[in-house]
C-alpha positions as CSV (number, residue, x, y, z in Angstrom):
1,X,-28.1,-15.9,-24.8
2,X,-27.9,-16.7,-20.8
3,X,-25.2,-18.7,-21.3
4,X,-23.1,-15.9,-23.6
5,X,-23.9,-13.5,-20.7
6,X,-22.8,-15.4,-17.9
7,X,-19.8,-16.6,-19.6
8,X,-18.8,-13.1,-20.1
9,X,-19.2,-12.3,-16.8
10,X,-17.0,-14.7,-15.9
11,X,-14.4,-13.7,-18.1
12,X,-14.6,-10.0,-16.7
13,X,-14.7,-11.3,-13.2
14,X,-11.5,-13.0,-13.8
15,X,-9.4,-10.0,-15.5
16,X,-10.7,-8.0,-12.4
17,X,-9.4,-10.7,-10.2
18,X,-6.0,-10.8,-12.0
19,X,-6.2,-6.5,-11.8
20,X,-6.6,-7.3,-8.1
21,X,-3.9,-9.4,-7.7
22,X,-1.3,-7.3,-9.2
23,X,-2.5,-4.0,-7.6
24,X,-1.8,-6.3,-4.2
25,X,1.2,-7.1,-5.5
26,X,2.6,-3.7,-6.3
27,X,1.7,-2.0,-2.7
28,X,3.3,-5.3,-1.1
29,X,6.4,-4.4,-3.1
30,X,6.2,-0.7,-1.9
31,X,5.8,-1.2,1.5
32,X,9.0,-3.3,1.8
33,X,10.6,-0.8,0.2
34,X,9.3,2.0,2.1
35,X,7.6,0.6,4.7
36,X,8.4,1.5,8.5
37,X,12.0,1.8,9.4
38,X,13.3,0.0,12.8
39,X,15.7,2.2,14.7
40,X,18.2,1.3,17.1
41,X,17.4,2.2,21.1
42,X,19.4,5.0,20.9
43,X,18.9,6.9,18.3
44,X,15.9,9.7,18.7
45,X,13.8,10.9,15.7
46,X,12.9,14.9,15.3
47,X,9.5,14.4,16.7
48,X,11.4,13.0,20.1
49,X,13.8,16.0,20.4
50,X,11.2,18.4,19.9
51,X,12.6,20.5,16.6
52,X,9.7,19.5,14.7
53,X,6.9,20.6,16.8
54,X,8.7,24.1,17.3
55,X,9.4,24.3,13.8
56,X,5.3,23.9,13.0
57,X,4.2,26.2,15.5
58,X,6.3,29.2,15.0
């Protein structure tokens, strides 16, 4: 009966490692695909030039 029990435990333990894994995998995958975006020196975001601060506060 010990034996049964752990063995199940085992199994479940696995499956929650394999959930685990592809959970992992799937945010991985969405944060290369919309994960931070590197701008050029130039360019400014909204923040920068002020419009969306004025925009909240009116």
């Amino acid at each position: 009966m010990v034996h049964a029990a752990r063995q199940s435990f085992v199994d479940g333990w696995q499956q929650a490692m394999w959930a685990g894994v592809a959970v992992a995998g799937a945010l991985f995958v969405y944060l290369l695909a919309h994960g931070p975006k590197t701008t050029t020196q130039g360019a400014t975001t909204a923040n920068e030039k002020g419009t969306a601060s004025e925009t909240l506060s009116t």
